[in-house]
C-alpha positions in Angstrom: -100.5 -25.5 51.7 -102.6 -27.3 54.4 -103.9 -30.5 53.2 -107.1 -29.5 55.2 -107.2 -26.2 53.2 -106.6 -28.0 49.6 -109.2 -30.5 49.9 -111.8 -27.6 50.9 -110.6 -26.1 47.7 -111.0 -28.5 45.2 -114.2 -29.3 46.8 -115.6 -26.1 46.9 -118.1 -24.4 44.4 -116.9 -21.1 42.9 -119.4 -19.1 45.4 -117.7 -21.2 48.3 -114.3 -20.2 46.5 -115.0 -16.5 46.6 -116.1 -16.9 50.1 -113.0 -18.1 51.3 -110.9 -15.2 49.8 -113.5 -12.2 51.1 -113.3 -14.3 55.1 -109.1 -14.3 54.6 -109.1 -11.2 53.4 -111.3 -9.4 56.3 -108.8 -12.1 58.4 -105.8 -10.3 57.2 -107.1 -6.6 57.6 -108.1 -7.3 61.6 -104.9 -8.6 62.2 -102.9 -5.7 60.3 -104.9 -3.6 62.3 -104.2 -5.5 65.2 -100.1 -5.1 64.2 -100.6 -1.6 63.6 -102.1 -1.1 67.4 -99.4 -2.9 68.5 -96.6 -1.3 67.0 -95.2 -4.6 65.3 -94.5 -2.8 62.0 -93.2 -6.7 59.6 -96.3 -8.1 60.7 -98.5 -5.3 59.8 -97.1 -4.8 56.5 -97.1 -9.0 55.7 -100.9 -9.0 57.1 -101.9 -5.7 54.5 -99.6 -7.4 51.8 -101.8 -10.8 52.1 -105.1 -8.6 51.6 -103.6 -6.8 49.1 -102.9 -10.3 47.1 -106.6 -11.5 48.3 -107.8 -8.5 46.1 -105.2 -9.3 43.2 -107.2 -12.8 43.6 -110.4 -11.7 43.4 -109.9 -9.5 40.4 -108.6 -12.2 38.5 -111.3 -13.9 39.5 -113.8 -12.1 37.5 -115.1 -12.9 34.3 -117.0 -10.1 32.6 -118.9 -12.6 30.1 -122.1 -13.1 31.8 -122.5 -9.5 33.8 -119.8 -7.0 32.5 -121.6 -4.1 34.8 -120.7 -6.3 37.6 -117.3 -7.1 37.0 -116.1 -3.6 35.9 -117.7 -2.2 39.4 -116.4 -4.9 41.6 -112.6 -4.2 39.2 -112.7 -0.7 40.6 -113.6 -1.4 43.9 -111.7 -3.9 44.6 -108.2 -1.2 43.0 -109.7 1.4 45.4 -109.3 -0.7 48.6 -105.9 -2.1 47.2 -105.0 1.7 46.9 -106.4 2.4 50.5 -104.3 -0.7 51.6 -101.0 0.9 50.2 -101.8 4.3 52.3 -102.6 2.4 55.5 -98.7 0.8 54.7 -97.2 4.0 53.9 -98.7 6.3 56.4 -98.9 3.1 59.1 -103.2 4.8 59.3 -105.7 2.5 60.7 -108.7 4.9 58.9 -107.9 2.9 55.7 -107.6 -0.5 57.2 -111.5 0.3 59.0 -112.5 1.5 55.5 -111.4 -1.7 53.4 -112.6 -3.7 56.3 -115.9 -2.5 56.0 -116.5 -2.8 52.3 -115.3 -5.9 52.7 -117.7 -7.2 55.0 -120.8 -5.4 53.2 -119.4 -7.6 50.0 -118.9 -10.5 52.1 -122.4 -10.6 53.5 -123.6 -9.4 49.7 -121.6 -13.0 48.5 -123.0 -14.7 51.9 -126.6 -13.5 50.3 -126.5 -15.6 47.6 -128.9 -18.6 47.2 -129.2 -21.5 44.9 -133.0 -21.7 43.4 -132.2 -25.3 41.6 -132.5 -23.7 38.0 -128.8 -22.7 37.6 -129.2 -19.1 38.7 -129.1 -17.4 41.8 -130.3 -14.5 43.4 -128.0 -11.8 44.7 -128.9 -9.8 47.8 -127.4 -7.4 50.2 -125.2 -6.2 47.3 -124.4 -2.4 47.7 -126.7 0.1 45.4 -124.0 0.5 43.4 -124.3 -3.2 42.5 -127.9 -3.6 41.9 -129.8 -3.6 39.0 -128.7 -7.1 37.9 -131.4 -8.5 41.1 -129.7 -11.6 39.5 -126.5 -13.0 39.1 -125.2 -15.8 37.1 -122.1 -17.3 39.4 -119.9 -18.1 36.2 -119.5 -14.4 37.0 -116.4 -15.1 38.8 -114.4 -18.0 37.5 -112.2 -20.6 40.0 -108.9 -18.7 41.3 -105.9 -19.9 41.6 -106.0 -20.2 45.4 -102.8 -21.1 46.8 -101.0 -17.5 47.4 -104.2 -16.1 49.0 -104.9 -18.9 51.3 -101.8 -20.3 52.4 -100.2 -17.2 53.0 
């Protein structure tokens, strides 16, 4: 792994860390699209592959303690775009590549949203409406990954 890349990620808070996975994995699904476009059909698959592990990530990455709502939507969401992934491979489709690449922007601006208010809690917003109810959200909601396949890859 990039020293560069390490260093950011033991520095990084566990917002900063889920950051970091949603911006490679919206990386990886321009640039499958990209390969798709362009015929290059290795490439393609090693970019959807990548997202596909972001995703394995992320879900890991969840720990249903402190918001178990949360977690079990973000679980199911996060499975349907890995399934969408797979057909976008298999059928070499960009439709499912734009659709995964749009809910992951939408989550990544929702995780983007999220401010500190000094007191240990933060507020959520942008989240989808099938996210919201829980106007806050504790971050031990999503606990450190283990980083190195989804960012050095």
């Amino acid at each position: 792994m990039n020293t560069y890349y390490e260093q950011m990620i033991l520095g990084a808070s566990p917002i900063d860390l889920v950051r970091f996975l949603y911006q490679r994995a919206i990386q990886r699904v321009r640039e499958a699209r990209a390969h798709l476009a362009a015929g290059r059909i290795a490439e393609r698959s090693a970019a959807i592959n990548n997202s596909w592990a972001v995703l394995m990530e992320l879900s890991g990455a969840l720990s249903p303690d402190p918001c178990p709502e949360l977690a079990e939507r973000l679980l199911g969401l996060y499975a349907y775009m890995q399934n969408r992934l797979v057909t976008a491979n298999l059928l070499q489709a960009d439709e499912p590549l734009a659709e995964v690449l749009g809910l992951l922007t939408v989550l990544s601006e929702a995780w983007n949203g999220i401010e500190s208010e000094g007191r240990g809690t933060h507020a959520v917003s942008g989240l989808p409406g099938a996210f919201r109810g829980n106007e806050r959200a504790d971050p031990s909601c999503v606990s450190r990954a283990s980083l190195g396949l989804a960012i050095s890859a």
